[in-house]
C-alpha atoms as an extended CHARMM CRD file, in Angstrom:
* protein
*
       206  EXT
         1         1  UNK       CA            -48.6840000000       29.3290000000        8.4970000000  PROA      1               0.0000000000
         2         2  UNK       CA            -50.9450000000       26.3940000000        9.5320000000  PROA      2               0.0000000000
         3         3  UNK       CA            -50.1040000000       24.3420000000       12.2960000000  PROA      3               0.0000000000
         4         4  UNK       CA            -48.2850000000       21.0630000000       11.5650000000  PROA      4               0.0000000000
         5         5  UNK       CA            -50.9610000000       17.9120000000       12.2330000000  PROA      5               0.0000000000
         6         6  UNK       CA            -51.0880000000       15.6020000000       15.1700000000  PROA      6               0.0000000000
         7         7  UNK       CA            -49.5160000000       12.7610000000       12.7900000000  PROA      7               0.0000000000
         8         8  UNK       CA            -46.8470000000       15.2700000000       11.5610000000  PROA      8               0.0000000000
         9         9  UNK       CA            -45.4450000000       15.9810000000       15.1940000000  PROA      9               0.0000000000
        10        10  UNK       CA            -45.4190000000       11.9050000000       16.2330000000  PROA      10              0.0000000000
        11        11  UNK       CA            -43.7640000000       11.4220000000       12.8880000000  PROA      11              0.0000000000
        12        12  UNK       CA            -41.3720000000       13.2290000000       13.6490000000  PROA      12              0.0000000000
        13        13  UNK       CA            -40.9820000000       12.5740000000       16.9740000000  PROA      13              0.0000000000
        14        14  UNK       CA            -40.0700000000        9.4470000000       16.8460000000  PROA      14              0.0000000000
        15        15  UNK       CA            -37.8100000000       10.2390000000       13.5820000000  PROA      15              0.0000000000
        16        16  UNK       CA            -35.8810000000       11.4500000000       16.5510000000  PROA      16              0.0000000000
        17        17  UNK       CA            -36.4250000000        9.0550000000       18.8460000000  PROA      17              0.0000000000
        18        18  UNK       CA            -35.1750000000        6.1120000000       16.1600000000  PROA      18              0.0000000000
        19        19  UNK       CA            -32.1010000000        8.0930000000       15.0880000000  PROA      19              0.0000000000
        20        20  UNK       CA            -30.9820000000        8.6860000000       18.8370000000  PROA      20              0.0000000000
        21        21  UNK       CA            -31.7930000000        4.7970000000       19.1680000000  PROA      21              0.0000000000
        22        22  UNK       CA            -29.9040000000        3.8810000000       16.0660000000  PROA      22              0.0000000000
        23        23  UNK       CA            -26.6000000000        5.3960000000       17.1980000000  PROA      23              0.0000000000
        24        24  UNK       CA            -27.0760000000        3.8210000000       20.4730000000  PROA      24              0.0000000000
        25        25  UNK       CA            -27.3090000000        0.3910000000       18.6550000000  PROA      25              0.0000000000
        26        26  UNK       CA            -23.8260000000        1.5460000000       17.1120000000  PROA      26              0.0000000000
        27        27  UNK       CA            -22.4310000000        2.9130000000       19.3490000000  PROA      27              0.0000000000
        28        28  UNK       CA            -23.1850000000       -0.6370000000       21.8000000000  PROA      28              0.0000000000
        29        29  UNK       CA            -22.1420000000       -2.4390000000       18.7650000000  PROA      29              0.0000000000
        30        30  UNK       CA            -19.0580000000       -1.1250000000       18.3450000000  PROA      30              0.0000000000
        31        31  UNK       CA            -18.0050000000       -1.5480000000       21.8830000000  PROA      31              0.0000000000
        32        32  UNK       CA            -18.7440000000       -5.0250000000       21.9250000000  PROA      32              0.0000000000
        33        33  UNK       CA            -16.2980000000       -5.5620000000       18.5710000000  PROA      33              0.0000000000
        34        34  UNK       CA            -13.6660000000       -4.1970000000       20.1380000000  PROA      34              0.0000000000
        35        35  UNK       CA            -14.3860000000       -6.3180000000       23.6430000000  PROA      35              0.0000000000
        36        36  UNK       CA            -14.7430000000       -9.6750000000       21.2250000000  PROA      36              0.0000000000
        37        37  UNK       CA            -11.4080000000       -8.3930000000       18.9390000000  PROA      37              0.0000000000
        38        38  UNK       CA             -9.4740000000       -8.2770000000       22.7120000000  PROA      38              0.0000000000
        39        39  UNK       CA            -11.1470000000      -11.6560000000       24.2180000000  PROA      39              0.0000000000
        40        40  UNK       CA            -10.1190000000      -13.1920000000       20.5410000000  PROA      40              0.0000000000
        41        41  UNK       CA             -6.3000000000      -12.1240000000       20.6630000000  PROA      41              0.0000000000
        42        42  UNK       CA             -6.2320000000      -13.3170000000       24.3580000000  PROA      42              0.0000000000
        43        43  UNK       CA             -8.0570000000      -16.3790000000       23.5730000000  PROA      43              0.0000000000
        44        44  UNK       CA             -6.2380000000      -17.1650000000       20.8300000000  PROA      44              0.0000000000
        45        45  UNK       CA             -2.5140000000      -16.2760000000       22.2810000000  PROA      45              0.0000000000
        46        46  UNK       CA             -3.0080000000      -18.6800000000       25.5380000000  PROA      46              0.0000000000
        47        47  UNK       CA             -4.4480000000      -21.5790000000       23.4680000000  PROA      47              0.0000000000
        48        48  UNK       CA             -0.8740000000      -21.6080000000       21.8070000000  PROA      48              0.0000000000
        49        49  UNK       CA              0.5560000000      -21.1070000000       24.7260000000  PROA      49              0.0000000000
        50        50  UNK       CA             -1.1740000000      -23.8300000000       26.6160000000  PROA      50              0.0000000000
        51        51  UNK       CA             -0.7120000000      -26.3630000000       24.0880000000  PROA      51              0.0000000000
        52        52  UNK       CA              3.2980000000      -26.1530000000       24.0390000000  PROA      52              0.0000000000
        53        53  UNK       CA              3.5780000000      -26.0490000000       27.3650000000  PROA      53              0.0000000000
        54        54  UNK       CA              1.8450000000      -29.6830000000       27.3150000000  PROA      54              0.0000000000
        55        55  UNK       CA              4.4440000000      -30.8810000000       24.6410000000  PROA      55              0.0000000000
        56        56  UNK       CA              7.1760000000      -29.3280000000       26.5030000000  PROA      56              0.0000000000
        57        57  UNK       CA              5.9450000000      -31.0650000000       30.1560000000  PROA      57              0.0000000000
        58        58  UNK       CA              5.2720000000      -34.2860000000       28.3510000000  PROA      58              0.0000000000
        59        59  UNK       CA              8.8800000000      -34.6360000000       26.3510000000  PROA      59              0.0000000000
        60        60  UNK       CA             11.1830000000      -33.9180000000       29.2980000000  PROA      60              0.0000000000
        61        61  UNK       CA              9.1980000000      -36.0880000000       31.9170000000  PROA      61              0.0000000000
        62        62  UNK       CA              6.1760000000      -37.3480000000       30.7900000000  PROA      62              0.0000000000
        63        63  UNK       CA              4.0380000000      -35.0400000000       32.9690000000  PROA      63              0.0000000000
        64        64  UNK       CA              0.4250000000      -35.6700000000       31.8740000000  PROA      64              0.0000000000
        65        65  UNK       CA             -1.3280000000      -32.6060000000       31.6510000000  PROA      65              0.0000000000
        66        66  UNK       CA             -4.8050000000      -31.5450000000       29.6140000000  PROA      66              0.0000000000
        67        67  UNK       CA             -6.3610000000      -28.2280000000       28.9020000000  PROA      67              0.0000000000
        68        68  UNK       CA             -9.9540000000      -26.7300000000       27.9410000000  PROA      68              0.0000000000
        69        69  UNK       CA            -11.0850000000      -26.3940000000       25.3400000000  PROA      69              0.0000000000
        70        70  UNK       CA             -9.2420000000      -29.3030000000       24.1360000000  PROA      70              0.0000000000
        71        71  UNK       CA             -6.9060000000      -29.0900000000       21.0600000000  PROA      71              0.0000000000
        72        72  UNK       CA             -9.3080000000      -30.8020000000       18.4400000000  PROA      72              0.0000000000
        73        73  UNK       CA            -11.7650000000      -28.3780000000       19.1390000000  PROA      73              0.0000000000
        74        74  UNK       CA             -9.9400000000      -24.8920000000       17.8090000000  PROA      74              0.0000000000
        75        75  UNK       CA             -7.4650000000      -26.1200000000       15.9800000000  PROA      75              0.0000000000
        76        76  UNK       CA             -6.6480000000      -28.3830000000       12.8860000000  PROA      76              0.0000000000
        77        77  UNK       CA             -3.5550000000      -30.9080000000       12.9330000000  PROA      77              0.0000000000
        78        78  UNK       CA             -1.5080000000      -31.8460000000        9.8880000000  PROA      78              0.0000000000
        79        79  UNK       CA              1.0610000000      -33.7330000000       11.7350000000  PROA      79              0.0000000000
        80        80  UNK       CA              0.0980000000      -34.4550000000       15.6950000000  PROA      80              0.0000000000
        81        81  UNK       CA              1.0360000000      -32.9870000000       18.1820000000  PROA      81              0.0000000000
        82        82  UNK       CA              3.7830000000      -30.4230000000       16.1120000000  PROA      82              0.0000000000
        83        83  UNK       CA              2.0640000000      -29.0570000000       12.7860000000  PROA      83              0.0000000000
        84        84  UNK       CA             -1.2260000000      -27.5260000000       13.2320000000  PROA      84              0.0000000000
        85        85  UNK       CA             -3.1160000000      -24.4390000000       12.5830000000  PROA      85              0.0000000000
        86        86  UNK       CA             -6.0510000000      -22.5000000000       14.1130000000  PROA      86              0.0000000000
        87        87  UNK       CA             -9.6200000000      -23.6080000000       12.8840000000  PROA      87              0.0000000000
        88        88  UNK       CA            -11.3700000000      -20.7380000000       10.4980000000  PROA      88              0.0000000000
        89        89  UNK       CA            -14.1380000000      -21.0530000000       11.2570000000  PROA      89              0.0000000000
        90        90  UNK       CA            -14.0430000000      -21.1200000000       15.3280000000  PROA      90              0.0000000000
        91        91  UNK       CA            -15.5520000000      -18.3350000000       17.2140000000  PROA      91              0.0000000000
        92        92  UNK       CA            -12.2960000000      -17.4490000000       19.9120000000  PROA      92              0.0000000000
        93        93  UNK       CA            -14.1070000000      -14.5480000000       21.0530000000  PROA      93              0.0000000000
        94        94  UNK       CA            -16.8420000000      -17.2450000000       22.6080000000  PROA      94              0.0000000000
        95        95  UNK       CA            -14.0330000000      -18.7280000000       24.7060000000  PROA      95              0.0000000000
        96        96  UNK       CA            -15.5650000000      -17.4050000000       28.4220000000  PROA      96              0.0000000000
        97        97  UNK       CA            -12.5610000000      -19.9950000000       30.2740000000  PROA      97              0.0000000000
        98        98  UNK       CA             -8.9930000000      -21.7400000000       29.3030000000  PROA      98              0.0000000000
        99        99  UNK       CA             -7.2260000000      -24.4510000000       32.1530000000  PROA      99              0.0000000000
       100       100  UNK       CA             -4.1520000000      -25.8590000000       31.6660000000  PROA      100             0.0000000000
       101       101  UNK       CA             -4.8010000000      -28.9910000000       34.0480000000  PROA      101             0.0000000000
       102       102  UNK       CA             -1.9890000000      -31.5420000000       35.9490000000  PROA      102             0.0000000000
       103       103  UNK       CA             -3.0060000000      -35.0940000000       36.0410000000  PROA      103             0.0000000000
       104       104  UNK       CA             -0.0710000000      -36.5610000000       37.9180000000  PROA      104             0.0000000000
       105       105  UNK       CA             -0.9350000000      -38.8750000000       39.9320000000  PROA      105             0.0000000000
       106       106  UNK       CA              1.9120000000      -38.3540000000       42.9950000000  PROA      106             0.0000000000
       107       107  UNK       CA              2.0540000000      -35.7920000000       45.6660000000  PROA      107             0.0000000000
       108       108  UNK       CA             -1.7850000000      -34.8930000000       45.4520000000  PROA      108             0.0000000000
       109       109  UNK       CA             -0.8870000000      -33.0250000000       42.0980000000  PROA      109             0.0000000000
       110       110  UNK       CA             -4.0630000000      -34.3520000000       40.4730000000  PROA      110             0.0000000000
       111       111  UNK       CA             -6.0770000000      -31.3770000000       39.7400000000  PROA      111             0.0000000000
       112       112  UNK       CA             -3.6830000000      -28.6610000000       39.9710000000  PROA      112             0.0000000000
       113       113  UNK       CA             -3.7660000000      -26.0360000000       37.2040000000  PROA      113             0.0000000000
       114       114  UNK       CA             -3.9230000000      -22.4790000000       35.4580000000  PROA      114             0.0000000000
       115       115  UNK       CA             -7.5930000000      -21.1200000000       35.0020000000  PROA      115             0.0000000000
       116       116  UNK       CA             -7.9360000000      -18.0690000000       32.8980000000  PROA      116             0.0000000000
       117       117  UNK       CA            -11.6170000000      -16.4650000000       32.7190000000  PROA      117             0.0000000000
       118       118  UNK       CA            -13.3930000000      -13.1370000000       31.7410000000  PROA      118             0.0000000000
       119       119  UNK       CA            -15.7830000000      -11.5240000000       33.7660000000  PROA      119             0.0000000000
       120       120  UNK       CA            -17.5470000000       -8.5180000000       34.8180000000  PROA      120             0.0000000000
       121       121  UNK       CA            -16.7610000000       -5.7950000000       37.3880000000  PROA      121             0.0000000000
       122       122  UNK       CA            -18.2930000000       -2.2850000000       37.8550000000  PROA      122             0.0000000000
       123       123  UNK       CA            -19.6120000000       -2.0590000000       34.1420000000  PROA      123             0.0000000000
       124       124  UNK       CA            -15.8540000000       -3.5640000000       33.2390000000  PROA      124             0.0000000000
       125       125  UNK       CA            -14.7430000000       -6.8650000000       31.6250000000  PROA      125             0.0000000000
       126       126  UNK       CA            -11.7860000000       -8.0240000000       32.7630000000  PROA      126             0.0000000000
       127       127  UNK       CA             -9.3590000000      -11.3640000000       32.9340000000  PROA      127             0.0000000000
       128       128  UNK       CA             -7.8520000000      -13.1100000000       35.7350000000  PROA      128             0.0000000000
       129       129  UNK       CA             -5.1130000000      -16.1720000000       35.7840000000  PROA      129             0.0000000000
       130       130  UNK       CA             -4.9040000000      -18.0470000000       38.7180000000  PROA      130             0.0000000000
       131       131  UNK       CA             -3.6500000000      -20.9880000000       40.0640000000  PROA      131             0.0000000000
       132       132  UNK       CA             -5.4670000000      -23.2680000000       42.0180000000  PROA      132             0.0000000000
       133       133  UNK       CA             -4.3020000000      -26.9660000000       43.7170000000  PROA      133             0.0000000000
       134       134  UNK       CA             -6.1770000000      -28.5060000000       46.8290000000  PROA      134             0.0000000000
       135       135  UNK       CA             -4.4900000000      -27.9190000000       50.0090000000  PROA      135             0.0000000000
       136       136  UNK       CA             -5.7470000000      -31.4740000000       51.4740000000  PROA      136             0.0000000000
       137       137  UNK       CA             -9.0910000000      -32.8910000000       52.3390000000  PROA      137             0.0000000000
       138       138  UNK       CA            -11.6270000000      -31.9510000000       56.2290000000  PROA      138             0.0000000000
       139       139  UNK       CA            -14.3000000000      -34.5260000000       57.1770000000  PROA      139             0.0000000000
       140       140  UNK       CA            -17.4490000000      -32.0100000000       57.6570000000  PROA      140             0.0000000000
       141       141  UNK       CA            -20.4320000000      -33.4820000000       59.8570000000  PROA      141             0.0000000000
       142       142  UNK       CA            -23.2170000000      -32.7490000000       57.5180000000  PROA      142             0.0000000000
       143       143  UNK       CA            -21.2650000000      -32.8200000000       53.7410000000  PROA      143             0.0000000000
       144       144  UNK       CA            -18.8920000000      -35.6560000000       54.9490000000  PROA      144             0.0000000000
       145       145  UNK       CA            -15.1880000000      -35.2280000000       53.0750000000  PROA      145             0.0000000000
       146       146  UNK       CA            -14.4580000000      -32.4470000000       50.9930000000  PROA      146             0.0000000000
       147       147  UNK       CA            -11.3850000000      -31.2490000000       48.8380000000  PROA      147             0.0000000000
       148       148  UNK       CA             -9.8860000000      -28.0940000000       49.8250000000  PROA      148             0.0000000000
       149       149  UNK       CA             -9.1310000000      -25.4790000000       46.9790000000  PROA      149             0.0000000000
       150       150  UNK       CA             -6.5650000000      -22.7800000000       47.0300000000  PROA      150             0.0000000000
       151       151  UNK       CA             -6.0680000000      -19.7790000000       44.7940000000  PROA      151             0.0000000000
       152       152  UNK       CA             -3.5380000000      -17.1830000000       43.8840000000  PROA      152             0.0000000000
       153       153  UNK       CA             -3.7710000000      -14.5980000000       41.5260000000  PROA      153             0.0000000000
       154       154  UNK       CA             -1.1600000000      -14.8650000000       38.5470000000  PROA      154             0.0000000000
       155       155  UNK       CA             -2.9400000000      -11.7090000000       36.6090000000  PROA      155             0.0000000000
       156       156  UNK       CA             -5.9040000000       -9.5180000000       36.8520000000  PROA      156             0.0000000000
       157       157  UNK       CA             -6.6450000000       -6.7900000000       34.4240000000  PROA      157             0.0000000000
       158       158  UNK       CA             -9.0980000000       -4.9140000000       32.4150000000  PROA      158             0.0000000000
       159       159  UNK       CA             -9.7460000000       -6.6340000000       29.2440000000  PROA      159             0.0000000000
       160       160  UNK       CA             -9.2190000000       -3.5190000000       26.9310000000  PROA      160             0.0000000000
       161       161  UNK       CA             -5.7600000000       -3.0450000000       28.8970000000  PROA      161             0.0000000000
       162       162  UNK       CA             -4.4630000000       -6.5340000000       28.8680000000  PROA      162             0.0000000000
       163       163  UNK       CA             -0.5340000000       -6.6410000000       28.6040000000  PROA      163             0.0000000000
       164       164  UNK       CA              0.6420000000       -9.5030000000       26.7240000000  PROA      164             0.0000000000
       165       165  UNK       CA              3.9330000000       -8.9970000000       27.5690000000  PROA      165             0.0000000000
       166       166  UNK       CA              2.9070000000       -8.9450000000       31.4760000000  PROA      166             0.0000000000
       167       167  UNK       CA              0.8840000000      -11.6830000000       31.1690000000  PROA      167             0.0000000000
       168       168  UNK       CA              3.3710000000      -13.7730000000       29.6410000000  PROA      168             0.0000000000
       169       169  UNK       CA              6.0500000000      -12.5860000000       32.0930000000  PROA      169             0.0000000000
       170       170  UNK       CA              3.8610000000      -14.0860000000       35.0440000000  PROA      170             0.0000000000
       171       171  UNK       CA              2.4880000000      -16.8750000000       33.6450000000  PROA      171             0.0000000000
       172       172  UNK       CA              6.2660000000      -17.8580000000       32.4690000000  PROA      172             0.0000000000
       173       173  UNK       CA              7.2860000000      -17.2470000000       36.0000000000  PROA      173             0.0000000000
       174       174  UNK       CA              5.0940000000      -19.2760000000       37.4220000000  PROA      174             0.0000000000
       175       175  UNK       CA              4.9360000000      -22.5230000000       34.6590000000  PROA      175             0.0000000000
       176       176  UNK       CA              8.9570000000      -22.4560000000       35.3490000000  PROA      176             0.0000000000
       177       177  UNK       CA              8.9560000000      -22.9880000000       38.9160000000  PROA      177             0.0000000000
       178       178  UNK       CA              5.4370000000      -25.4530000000       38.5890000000  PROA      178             0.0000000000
       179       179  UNK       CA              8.1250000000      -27.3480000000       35.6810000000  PROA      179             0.0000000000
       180       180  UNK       CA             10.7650000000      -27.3040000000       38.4970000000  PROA      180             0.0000000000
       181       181  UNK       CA              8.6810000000      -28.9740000000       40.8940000000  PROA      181             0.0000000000
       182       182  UNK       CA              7.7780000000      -31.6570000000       38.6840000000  PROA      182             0.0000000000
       183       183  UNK       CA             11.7370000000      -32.4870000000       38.0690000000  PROA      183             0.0000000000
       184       184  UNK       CA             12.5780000000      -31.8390000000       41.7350000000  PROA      184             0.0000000000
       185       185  UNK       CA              9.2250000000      -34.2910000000       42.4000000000  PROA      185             0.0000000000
       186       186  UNK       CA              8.7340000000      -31.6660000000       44.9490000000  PROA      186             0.0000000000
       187       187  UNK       CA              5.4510000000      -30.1630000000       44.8110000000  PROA      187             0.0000000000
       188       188  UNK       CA              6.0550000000      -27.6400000000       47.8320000000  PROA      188             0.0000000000
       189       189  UNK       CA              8.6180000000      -26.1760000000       45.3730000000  PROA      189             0.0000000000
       190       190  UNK       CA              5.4410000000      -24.6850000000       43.1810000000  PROA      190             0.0000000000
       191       191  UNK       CA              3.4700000000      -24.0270000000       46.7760000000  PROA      191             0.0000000000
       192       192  UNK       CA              5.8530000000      -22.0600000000       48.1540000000  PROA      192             0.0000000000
       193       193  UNK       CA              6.3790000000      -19.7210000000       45.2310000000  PROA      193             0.0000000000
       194       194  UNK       CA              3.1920000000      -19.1750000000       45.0320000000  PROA      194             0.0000000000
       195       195  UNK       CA              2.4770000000      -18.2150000000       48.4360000000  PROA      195             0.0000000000
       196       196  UNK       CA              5.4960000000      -15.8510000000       48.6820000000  PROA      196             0.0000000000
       197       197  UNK       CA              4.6910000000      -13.9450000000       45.4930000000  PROA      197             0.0000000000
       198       198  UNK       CA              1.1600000000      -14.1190000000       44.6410000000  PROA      198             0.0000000000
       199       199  UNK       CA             -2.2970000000      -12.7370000000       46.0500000000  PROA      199             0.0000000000
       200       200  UNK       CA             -3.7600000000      -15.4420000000       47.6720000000  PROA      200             0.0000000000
       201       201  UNK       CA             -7.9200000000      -15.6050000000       45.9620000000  PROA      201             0.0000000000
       202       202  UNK       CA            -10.5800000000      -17.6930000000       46.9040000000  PROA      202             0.0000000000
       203       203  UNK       CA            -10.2350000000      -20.9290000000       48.6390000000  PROA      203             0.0000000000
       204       204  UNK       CA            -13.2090000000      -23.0420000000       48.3730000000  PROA      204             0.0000000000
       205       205  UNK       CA            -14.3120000000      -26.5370000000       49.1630000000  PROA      205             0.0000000000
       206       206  UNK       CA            -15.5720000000      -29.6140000000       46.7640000000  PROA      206             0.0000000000
């Protein structure tokens, strides 16, 4: 039998190659659905969540809190702030960072809040909640004053192995006690919880 051509063999060499390449392409593909269908259900769950815990701060004391993204921008109001619905066509799975921020004025509250972000370790997506607040202010001789920022870690997890139930256990645990502090108008009520049951994170200056 006569030998194949030269154009034969790199035909179907690269027949091969493209197949092998194709169900890489899937295979990526299909990974990265599943990471957007878990960052979506996350996204999605703490938006809600965020946004009643506003209404509920704001009808028993007037507590003046924001979040990010703000409401207008994922979801759809029939009857402000009670009777509303997600947006249809907002990407959720685009959402890289939530806060749930405290603008009270009193105690040095301004600026205290609930971060929630994705990001990558070893090859792994995961999310973390914290809670941050500045522990006061140091005059530095070059910078001048700067804002010092605490951290503790509420939840850290691999995306694909999130716990909603956890999640919501913690977070829960620790809005109740920050909600306590506001009607004790005792801010070393949240402080103190914190530092006795969370990992302290990063502190950092501003």
């Amino acid at each position: 039998m006569a030998p194949k051509k030269e154009g034969a063999k790199e035909e179907d060499w690269f027949n091969e190659l493209d197949a092998q390449l194709e169900r890489e392409k899937q295979a990526v593909d299909k990974d990265q659905a599943e990471l957007d269908n878990h960052k979506r259900k996350v996204n999605m769950a703490l938006l809600e969540d965020f946004w009643k815990i506003i209404q509920r701060f704001d009808t028993a004391r007037h507590i003046n809190m924001t979040m990010n993204p703000a409401p207008d921008t994922f979801a759809v109001f029939e009857s402000y702030p009670d009777v509303w619905k997600f947006k249809e066509n907002f990407d959720f799975a685009r959402i890289t960072g939530l806060e749930l921020v405290d603008r009270t004025q009193d105690q040095g509250r301004m600026g205290d809040s609930i971060k929630v972000w994705f990001y990558q370790s070893d090859s792994t997506i995961r999310v973390r909640m914290i809670f941050q607040y500045c522990e006061g202010e140091h005059y530095y001789k070059y910078a001048g004053w700067k804002r010092i920022f605490a951290q503790f870690v509420i939840y850290d997890a691999p995306l694909s192995k999130v716990s909603m139930d956890e999640l919501h256990a913690k977070l829960g645990d620790v809005v109740k006690v920050w909600f306590e502090s506001h009607l004790k108008k005792n801010r070393d009520v949240i402080i103190k919880h914190l530092k006795e049951k969370y990992e302290r994170g990063e502190t950092f200056t501003e």
